[in-house]
DRENMI-932812 format. One record per residue: x, y, z of N, C-alpha, C in turn; residue in three letters. Coordinates in steps of 0.1 Angstrom, whole numbers, m for minus. Layout:
N
{site {X, Y, Z}, {X, Y, Z}, {X, Y, Z}, "ALA"},
...
END
This chain:
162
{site {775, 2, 73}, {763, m6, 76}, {754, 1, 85}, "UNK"},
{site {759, 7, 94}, {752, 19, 105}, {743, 29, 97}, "UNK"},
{site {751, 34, 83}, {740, 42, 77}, {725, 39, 70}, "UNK"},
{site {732, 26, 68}, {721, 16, 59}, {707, 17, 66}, "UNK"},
{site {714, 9, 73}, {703, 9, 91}, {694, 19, 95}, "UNK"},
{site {702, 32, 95}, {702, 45, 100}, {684, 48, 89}, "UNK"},
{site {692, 47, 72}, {680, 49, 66}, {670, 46, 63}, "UNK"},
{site {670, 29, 64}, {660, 22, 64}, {650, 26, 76}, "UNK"},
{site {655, 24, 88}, {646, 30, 96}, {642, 44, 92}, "UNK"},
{site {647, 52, 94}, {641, 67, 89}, {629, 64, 79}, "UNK"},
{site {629, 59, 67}, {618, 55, 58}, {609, 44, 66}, "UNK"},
{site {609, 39, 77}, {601, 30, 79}, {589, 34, 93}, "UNK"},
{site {596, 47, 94}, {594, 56, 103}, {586, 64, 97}, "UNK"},
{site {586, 70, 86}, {582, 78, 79}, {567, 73, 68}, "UNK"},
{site {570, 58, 70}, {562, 52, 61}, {546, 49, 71}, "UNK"},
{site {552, 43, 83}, {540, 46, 93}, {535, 53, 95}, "UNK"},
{site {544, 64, 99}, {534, 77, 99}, {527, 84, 90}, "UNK"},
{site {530, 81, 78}, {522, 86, 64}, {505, 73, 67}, "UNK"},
{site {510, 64, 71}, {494, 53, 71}, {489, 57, 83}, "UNK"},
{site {495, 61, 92}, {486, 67, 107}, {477, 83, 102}, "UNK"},
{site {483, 88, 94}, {481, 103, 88}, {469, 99, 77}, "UNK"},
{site {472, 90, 73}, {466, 83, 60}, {445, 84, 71}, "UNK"},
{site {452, 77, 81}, {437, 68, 84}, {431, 79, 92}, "UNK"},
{site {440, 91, 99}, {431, 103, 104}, {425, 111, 95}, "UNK"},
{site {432, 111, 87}, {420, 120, 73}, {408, 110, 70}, "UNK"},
{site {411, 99, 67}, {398, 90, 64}, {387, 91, 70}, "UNK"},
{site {392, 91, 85}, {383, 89, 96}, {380, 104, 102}, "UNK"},
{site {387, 113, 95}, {378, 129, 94}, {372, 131, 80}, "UNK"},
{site {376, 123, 72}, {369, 128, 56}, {351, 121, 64}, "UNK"},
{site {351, 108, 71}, {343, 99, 75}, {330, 106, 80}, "UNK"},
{site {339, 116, 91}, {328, 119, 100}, {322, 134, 94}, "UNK"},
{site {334, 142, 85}, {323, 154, 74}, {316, 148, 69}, "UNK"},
{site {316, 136, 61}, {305, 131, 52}, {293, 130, 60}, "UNK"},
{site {297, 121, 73}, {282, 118, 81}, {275, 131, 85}, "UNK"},
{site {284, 138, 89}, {275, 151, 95}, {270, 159, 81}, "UNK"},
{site {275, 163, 67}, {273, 161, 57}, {253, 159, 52}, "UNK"},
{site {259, 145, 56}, {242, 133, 55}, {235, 142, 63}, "UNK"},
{site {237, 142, 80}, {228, 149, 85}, {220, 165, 81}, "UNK"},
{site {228, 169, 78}, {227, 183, 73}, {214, 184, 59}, "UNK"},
{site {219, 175, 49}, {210, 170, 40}, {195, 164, 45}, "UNK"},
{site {202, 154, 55}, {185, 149, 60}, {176, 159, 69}, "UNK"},
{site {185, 168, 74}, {173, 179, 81}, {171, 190, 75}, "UNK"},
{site {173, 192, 60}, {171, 204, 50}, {154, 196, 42}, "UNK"},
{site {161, 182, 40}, {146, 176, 37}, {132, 176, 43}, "UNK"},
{site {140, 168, 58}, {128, 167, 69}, {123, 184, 67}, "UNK"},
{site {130, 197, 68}, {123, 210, 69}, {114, 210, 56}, "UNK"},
{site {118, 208, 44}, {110, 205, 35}, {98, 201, 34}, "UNK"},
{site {102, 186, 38}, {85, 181, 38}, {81, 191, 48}, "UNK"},
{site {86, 193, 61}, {74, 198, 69}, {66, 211, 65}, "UNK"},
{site {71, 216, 54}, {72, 235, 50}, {60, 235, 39}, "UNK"},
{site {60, 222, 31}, {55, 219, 18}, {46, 209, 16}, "UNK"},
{site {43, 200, 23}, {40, 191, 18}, {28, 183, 31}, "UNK"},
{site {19, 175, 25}, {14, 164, 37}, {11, 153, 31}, "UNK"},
{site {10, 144, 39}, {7, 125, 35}, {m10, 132, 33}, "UNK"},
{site {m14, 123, 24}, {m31, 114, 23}, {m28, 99, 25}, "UNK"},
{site {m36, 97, 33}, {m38, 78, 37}, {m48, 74, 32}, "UNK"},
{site {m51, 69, 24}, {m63, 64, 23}, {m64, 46, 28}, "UNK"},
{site {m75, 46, 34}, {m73, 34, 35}, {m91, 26, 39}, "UNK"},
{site {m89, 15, 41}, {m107, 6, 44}, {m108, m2, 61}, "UNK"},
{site {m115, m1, 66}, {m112, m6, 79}, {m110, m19, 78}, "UNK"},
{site {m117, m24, 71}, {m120, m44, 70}, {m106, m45, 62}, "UNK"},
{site {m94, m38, 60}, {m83, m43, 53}, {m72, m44, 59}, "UNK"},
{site {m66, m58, 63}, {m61, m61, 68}, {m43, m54, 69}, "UNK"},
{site {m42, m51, 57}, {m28, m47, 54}, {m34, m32, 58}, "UNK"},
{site {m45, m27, 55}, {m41, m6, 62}, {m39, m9, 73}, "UNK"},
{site {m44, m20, 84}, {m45, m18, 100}, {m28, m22, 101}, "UNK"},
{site {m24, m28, 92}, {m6, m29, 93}, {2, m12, 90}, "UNK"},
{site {m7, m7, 81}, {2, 5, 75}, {m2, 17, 84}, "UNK"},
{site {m16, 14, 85}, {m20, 27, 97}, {m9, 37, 107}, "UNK"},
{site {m6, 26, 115}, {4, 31, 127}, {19, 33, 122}, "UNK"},
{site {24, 30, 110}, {35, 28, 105}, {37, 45, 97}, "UNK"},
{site {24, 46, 94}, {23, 64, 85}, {19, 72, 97}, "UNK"},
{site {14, 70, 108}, {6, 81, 117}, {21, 82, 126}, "UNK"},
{site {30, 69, 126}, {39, 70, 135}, {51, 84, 130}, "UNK"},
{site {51, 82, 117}, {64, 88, 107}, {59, 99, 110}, "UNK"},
{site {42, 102, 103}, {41, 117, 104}, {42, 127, 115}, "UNK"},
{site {38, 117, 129}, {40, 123, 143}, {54, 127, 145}, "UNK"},
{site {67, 115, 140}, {78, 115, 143}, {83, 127, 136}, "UNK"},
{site {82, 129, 127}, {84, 143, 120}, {77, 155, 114}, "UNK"},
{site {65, 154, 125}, {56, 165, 124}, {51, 170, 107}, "UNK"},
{site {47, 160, 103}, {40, 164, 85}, {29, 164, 87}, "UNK"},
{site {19, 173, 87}, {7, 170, 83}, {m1, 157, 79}, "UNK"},
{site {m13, 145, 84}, {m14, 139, 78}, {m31, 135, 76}, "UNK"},
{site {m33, 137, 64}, {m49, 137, 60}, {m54, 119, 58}, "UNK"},
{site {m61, 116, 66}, {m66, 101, 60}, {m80, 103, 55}, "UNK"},
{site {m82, 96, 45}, {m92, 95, 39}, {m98, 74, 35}, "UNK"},
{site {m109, 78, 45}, {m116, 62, 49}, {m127, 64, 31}, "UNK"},
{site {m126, 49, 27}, {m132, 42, 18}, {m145, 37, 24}, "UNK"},
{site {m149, 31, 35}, {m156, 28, 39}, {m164, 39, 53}, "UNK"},
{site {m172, 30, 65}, {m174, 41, 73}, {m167, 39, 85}, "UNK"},
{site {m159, 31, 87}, {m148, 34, 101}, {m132, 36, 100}, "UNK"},
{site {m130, 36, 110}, {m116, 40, 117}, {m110, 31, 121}, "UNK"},
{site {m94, 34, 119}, {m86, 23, 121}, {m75, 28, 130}, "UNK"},
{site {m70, 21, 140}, {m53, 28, 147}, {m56, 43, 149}, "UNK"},
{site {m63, 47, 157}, {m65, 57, 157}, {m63, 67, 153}, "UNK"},
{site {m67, 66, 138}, {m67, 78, 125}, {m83, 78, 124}, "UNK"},
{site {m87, 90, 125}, {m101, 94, 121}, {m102, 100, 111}, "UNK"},
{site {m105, 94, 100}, {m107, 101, 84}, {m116, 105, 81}, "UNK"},
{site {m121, 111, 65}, {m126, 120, 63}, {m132, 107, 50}, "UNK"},
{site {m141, 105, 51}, {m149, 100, 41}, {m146, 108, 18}, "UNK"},
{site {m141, 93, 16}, {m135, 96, 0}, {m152, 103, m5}, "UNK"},
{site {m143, 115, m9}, {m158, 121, m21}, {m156, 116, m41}, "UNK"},
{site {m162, 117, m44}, {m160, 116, m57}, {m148, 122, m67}, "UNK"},
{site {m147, 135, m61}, {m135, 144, m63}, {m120, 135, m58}, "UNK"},
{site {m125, 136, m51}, {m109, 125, m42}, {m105, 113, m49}, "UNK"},
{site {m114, 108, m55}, {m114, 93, m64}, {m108, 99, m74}, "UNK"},
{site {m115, 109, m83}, {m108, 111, m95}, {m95, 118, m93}, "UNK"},
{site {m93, 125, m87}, {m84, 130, m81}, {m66, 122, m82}, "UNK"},
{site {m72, 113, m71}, {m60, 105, m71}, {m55, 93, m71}, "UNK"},
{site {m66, 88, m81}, {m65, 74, m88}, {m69, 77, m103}, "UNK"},
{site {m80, 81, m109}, {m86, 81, m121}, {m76, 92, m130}, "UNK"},
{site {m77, 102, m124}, {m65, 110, m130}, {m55, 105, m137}, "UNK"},
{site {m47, 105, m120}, {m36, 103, m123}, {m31, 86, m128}, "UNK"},
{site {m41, 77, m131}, {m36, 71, m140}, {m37, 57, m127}, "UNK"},
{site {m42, 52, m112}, {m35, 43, m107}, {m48, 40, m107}, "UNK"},
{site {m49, 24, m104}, {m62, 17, m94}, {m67, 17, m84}, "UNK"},
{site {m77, 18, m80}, {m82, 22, m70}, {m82, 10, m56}, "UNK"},
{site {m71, 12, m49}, {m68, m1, m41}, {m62, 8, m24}, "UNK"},
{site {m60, m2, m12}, {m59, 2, m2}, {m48, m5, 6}, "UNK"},
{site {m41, m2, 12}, {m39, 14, 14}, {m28, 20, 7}, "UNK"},
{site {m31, 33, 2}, {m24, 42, m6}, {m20, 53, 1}, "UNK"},
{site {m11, 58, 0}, {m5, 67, 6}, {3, 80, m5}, "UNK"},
{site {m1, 88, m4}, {4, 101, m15}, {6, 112, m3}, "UNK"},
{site {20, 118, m15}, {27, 132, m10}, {19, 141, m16}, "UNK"},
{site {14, 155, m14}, {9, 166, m15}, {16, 180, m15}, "UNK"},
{site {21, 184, m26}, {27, 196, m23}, {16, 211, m16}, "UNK"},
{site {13, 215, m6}, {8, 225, m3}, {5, 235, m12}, "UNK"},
{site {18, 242, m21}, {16, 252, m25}, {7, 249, m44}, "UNK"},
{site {10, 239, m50}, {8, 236, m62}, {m4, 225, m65}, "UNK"},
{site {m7, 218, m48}, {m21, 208, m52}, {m15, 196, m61}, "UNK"},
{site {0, 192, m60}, {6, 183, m70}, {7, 174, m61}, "UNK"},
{site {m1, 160, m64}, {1, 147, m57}, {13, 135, m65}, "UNK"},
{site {14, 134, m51}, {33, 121, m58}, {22, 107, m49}, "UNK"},
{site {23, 98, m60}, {17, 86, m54}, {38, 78, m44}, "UNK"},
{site {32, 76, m31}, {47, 75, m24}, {45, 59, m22}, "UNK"},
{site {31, 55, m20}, {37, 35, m23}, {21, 34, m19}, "UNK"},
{site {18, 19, m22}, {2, 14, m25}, {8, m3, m18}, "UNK"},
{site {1, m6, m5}, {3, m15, 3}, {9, m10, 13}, "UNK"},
{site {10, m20, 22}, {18, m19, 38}, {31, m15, 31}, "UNK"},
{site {39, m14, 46}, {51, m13, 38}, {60, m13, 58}, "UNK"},
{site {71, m14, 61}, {75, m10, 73}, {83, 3, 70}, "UNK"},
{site {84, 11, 83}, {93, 24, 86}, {98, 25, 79}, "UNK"},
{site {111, 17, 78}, {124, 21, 70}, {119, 21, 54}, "UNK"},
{site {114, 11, 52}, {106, 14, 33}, {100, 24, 35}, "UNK"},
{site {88, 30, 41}, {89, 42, 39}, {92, 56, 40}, "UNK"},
{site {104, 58, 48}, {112, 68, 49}, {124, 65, 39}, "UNK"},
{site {124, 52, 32}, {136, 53, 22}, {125, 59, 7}, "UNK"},
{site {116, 56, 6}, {108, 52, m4}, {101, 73, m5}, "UNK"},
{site {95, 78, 4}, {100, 92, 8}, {110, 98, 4}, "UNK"},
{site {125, 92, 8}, {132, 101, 2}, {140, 97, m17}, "UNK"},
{site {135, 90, m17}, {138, 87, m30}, {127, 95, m38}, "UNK"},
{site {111, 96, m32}, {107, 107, m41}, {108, 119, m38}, "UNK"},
{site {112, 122, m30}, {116, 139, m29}, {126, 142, m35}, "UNK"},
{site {140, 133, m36}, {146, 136, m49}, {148, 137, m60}, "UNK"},
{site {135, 128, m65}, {131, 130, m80}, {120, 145, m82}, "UNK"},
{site {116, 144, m71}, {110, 160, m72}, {122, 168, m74}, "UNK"},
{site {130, 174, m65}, {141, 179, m65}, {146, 183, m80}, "UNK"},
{site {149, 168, m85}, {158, 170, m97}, {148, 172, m108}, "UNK"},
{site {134, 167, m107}, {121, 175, m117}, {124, 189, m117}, "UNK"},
{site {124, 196, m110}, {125, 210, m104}, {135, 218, m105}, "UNK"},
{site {145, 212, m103}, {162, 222, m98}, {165, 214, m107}, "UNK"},
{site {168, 207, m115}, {180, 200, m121}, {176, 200, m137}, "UNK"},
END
């Protein structure tokens, strides 16, 4: 009976410490992934900064740019991207001083490329190639668009590399 004993415990000994061993790899597989993510998100953030800048277009009398204003000037400051606004009208909003839409600019990046001409619009700009990514059309808060950002940088990506 002593041996019985003997081995049940031994296996029950052995069975814990296989789930304590179990949960340290998890909770290291956990934290490579996270640092992982990071690694990823600061290869992007260098990206946009290397390649790319926001256009804002937006109208003073509209109520949703004076919502989106500070929400794009805040991102771009927060991660240093270049950011061009371009006013529809003749004033300034949230202290963004734009550059009055030319005719070029309209066709450019509504007529062209196929969207309606509405406010506020926000497009990515590749530096090297003059290629505009329409990134979202309305307000929107932080997290929509830094999720909404990287969801099109990865479809660039996989346009590109994949």
């Amino acid at each position: 009976m002593k041996k019985v004993l003997i081995v049940i415990l031994l296996f029950a000994q052995g069975a814990y410490a296989n789930v304590a061993l179990d949960q340290i790899k998890e909770s290291l597989n956990k934290a490579s992934q996270k640092q992982e993510q990071k690694i990823a998100a600061n290869r992007s953030i260098k990206d946009l900064q290397q390649h790319y800048y926001f256009v804002f277009f937006y109208r003073s009398t509209c109520p949703h740019c004076h919502k989106m204003a500070p929400v794009i000037k805040d991102f771009t400051e927060s991660y240093q991207i270049p950011l061009q606004a371009i006013l529809t009208d003749g004033g300034d909003i949230a202290g963004l001083k734009g550059e009055r839409m030319t005719a070029e600019m309209f066709r450019t990046f509504f007529v062209s490329a196929g969207f309606k001409s509405m406010v506020p619009a926000t497009f990515l700009v590749n530096r090297e190639t003059n290629q505009a990514y329409a990134v979202m059309f309305g307000e929107a808060t932080p997290y929509q668009l830094a999720t909404r950002v990287d969801e099109l940088m990865r479809h660039i990506k996989e346009q590109f590399n994949g």
